[in-house]
N, C-alpha and C positions, 0 to 999 in steps of 0.2 A: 488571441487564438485559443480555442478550447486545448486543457491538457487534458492528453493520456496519459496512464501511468501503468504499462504489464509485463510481466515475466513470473517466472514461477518462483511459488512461494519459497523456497527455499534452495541453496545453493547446492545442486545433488552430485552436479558432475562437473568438467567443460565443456562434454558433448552435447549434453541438456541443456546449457546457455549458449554454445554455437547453434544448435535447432532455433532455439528459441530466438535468438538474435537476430538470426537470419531473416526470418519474416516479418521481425519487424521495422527490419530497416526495409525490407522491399514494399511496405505496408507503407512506410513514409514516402517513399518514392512513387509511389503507385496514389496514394490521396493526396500530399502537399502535406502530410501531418507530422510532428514531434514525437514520436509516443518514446516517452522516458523508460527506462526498463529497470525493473525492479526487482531484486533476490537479496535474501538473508545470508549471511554470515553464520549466522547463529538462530537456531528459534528458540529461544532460552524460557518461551512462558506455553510448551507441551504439557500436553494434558499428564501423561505420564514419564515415569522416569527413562524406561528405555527410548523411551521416542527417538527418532531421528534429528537431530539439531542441527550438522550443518558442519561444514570444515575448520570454523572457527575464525576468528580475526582476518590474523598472519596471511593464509591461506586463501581467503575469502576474498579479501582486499583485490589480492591478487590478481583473481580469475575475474572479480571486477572491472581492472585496467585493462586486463588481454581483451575482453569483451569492448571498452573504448575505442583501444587501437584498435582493433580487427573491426568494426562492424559503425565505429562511428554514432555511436548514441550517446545520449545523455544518461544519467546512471542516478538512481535513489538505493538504499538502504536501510534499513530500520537501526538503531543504537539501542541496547537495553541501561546501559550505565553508563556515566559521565566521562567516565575515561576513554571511552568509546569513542567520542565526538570527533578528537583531535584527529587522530588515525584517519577517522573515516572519511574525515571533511580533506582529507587529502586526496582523495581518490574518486568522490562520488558531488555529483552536484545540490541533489537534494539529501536533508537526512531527516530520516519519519524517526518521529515519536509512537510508541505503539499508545494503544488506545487506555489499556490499564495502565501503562505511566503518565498520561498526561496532564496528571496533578505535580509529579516529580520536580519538584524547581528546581534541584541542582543538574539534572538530567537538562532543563530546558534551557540555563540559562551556558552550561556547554555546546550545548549546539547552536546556540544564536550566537556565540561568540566564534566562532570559525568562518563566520562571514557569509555563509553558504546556506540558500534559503530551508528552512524550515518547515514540513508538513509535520501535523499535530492532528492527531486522531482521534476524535471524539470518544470518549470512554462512555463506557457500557449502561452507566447511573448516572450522566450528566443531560442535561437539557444542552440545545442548542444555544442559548443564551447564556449559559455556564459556560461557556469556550473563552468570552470574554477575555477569563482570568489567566488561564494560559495563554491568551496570546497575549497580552501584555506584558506575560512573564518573557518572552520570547523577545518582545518588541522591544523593553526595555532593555536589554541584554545587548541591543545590537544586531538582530536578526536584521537583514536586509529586504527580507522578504519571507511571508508566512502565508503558509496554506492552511485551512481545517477543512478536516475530513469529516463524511458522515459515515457509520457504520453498524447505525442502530443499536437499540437499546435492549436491557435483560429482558425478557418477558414471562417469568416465572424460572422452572428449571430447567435447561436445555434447551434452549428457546430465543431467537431473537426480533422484534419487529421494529419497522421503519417509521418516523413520525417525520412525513418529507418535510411538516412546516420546520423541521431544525436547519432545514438547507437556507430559509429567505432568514431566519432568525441568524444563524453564521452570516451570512450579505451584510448585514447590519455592522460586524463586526470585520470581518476578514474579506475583500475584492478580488479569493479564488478559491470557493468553496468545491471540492472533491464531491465525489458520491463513490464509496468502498463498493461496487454492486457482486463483490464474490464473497464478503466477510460476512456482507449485510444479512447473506441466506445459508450462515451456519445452523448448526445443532450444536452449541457449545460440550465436550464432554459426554455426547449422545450417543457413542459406536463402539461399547466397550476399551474405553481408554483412551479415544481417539475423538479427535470431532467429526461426527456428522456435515449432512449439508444438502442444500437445494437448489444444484447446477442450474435447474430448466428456468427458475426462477430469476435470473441473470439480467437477461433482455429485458424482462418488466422492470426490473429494479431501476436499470439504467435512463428507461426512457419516462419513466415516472417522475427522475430527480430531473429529467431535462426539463420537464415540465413545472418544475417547481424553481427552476433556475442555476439549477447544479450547470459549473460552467469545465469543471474537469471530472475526469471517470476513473476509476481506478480498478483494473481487473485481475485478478490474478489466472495463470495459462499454463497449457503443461499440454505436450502431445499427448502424453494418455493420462490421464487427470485419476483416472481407475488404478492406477500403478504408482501414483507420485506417491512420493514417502512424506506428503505433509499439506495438509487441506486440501486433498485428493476431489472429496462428495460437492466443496463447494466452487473447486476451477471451473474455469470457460475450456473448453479444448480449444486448442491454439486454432484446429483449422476454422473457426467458427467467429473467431475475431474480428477482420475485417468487415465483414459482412456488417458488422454488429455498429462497428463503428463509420462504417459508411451509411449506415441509417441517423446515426446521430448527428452527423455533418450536414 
């Protein structure tokens, strides 16, 4: 089955993941789809210091589970540190490696040991065939199961672009390669303090990697994507999701 994987980047409220929840469990019911839902804890790698990060662990966790009970999904999170893993693997069924740790060994071999499958984010300087290394770090640890993600690569300053042959080159390696299509069309750094981004550029992203063999999606959503306190320029607006993902089916 193709994965989804959306929810807003960052854990803002409960009300903001009851929104969000909401449609997409009616989104699953409505196509026959899984779509896993995804928010942070923590954004611990903002471009600046005040930025908005998130409730934190304890807190986070939390609103994680209520979002289980209440609404019935399956649940991913990002970890930034090893000590993270355990916690988190309590509570969520996937746990991502963000993209600039995914050299991090002691980070990856915590999270392959919680039993709980593994998405591993392609970082920013590595080639698709450079994934290898970490997923073996993962694999040999015990992960059960590993994803790699695509999410393009630096392209000077501020800048990011897509080299879809990383997705058949991941195949090679990993049998469920992601495609990031919200990170993929940042401005890293680009909005005074903030990241930038190129929302409209979403749907080509998506259906480019399907074309290349991308067999899960990865979107990040937010009712007003203009107000979210975190990768605001490169969200999908929630109402626009389905649509999006019934063209990929």
């Amino acid at each position: 089955m193709t994965k989804f994987i959306a929810g807003p980047c960052v854990i803002e409220s409960a009300e903001l993941l009851d929104a969000v929840a909401e449609r997409l469990a009616a989104i699953n019911r409505r196509l026959g789809t899984e779509i896993i839902f995804k928010a942070s804890f923590d954004k611990a790698n903002r471009t600046s210091l005040g930025s908005f990060r998130g409730p934190g662990i304890d807190r986070g966790l939390q609103m994680l589970a209520d979002v289980r009970s209440k609404w019935g999904l399956h649940l991913l999170t990002d970890i930034h540190e090893a000590w993270q893993a355990a916690p988190a693997g309590q509570v969520v069924d996937v746990l991502q490696i963000p993209a600039f740790l995914c050299r991090q060994t002691d980070l990856l071999v915590a999270a392959a040991k919680t039993g709980k499958t593994v998405n591993i984010k392609k970082a920013q300087f590595l080639s698709g065939a450079d994934m290898r290394y970490p997923y073996d770090k993962a694999r040999e640890s015990g992960a059960p199961e590993i994803w790699l993600t695509e999410r393009g690569n630096s392209f000077g300053y501020n800048n990011l672009v897509v080299d879809f042959r990383n997705i058949p080159d991941m195949l090679q390696i990993a049998p469920t390669v992601i495609m990031d299509c919200t990170h993929s069309v940042q401005r890293p750094g680009a909005a005074n303090g903030t990241t930038g981004g190129n929302r409209e550029f979403v749907p080509a992203m998506a259906r480019a990697a399907k074309a290349f063999g991308a067999n899960g999606y990865f979107f990040e959503v937010h009712p007003d994507p203009d107000h979210a306190k975190s990768d605001g320029p490169n969200m999908l607006r929630l109402d626009d999701l389905e649509s999006l993902i019934e063209s990929l089916l």
